[in-house]
N, C-alpha and C positions, 0 to 999 in steps of 0.2 A: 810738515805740510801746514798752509796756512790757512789756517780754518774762520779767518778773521774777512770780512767782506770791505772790499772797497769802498769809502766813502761815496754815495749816492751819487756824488755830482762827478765825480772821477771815475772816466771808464774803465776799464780791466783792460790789458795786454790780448789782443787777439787768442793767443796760445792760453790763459788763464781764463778759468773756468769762473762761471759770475756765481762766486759762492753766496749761501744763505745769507740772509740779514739774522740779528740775533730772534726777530720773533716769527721771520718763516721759517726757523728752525726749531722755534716755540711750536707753532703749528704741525709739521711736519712729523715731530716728533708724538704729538698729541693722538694725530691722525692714524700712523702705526699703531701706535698702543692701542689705540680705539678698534682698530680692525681686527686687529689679534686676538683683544678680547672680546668681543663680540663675537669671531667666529668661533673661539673656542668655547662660550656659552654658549650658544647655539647647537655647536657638536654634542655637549655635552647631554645637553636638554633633549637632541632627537638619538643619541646612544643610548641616553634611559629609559625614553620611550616607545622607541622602535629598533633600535638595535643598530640603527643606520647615521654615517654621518652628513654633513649638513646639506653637502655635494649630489648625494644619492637622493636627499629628499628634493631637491631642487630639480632634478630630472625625473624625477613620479610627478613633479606638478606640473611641469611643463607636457609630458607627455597627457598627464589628465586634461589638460586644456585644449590639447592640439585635435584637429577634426578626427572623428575615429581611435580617438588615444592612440595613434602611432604618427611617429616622425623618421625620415628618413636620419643616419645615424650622421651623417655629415651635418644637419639641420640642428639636430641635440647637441654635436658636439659645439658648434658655433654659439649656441645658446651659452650654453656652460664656460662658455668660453677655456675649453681645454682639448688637449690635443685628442687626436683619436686614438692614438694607442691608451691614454689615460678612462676617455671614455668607454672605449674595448673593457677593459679592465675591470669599469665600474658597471657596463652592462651585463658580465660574465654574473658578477656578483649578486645582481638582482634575479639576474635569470635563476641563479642557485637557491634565492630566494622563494622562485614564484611567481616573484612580482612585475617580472618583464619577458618577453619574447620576443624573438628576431625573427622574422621573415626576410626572403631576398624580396627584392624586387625585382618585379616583373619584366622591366624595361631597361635594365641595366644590370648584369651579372654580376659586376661585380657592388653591386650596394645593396644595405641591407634596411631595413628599417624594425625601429625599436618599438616593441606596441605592450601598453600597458596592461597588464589581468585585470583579471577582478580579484583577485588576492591582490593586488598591486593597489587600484586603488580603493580598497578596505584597510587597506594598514594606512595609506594616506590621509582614508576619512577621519582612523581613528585617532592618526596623528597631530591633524591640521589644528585641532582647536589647541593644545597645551602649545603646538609652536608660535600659534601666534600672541599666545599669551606671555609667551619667552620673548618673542620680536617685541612685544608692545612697553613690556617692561625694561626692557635693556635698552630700547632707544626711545620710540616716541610717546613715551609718556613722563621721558625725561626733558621734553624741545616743548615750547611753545611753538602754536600752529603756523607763525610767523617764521621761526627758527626751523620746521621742518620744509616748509615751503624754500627755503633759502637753501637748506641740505640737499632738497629736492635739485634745485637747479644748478648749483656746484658741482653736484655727481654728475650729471647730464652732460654738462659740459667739459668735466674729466672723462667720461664713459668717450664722449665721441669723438675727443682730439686725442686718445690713445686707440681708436678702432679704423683704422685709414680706409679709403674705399678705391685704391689706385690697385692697381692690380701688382701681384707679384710684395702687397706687402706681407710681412713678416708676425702671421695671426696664429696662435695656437692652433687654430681647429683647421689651420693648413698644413698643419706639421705632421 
């Protein structure tokens, strides 16, 4: 396989893939590793101090924000961006916790929505300051405010050319 990119000014063969340059492969490669580690200090930081991983706390705080700390589960799971059976799974778990309860809705049998305790968010209170202390150190206290505002807008505009709004596209939380 040829992992060597076409000189810039020479196009690629229809059928041939417009392989990496050597430094968006510098990047790319950067950008993984960056994710990976980052989510797994993050996991690690809220396993030690809540016993949850990073996923679980990201739906206590969305659910704390939302009106009435409940959301419908189609709504969470969109949020989270993962599928519903993954969310299923991850609601079971907090329910075993405490920390979340399902009600149906009213107006539709078959959906349910996710509403946060007060045991749910008391572990979030207790959690929120060492997480963000984990966030501030792992990332933006490593960027100048310059570099974060740029991080800022690169994700933005990765976030919403990988989120399509045509119908019938192919999104986790449709799955």
């Amino acid at each position: 396989m040829n992992t060597a990119p076409a000189p810039a000014d020479e196009a690629a063969p229809a059928d041939e893939p417009r392989w990496l340059t050597a430094e968006e492969q510098r990047v790319w490669r950067f950008y993984v590793q960056a994710g990976t580690l980052l989510e797994d200090h993050l996991d690690r930081q809220l396993q030690r101090d809540a016993g949850m991983p990073h996923i679980y706390y990201g739906l206590l705080v969305k659910l704390a924000e939302a009106p009435g700390r409940r959301l419908r589960m189609t709504e969470l799971a969109m949020y989270a961006k993962i599928t519903r059976s993954r969310l299923s799974h991850a609601v079971a778990r907090l329910e075993k916790n405490g920390w979340v309860r399902r009600e149906d809705c009213p107006s539709d049998k078959r959906g349910q929505f996710a509403v946060l305790t007060d045991a749910g968010y008391e572990v979030l209170s207790r959690t929120a300051p060492g997480h963000v202390t984990a966030v501030r150190q792992a990332l933006f206290d490593r960027l100048t405010p310059e570099q974060q505002k740029s991080l800022g807008e690169i994700m933005e505009i990765v976030a919403e050319g990988l989120q399509p709004n045509e119908a019938g596209a192919d999104l986790p939380w449709l799955r």
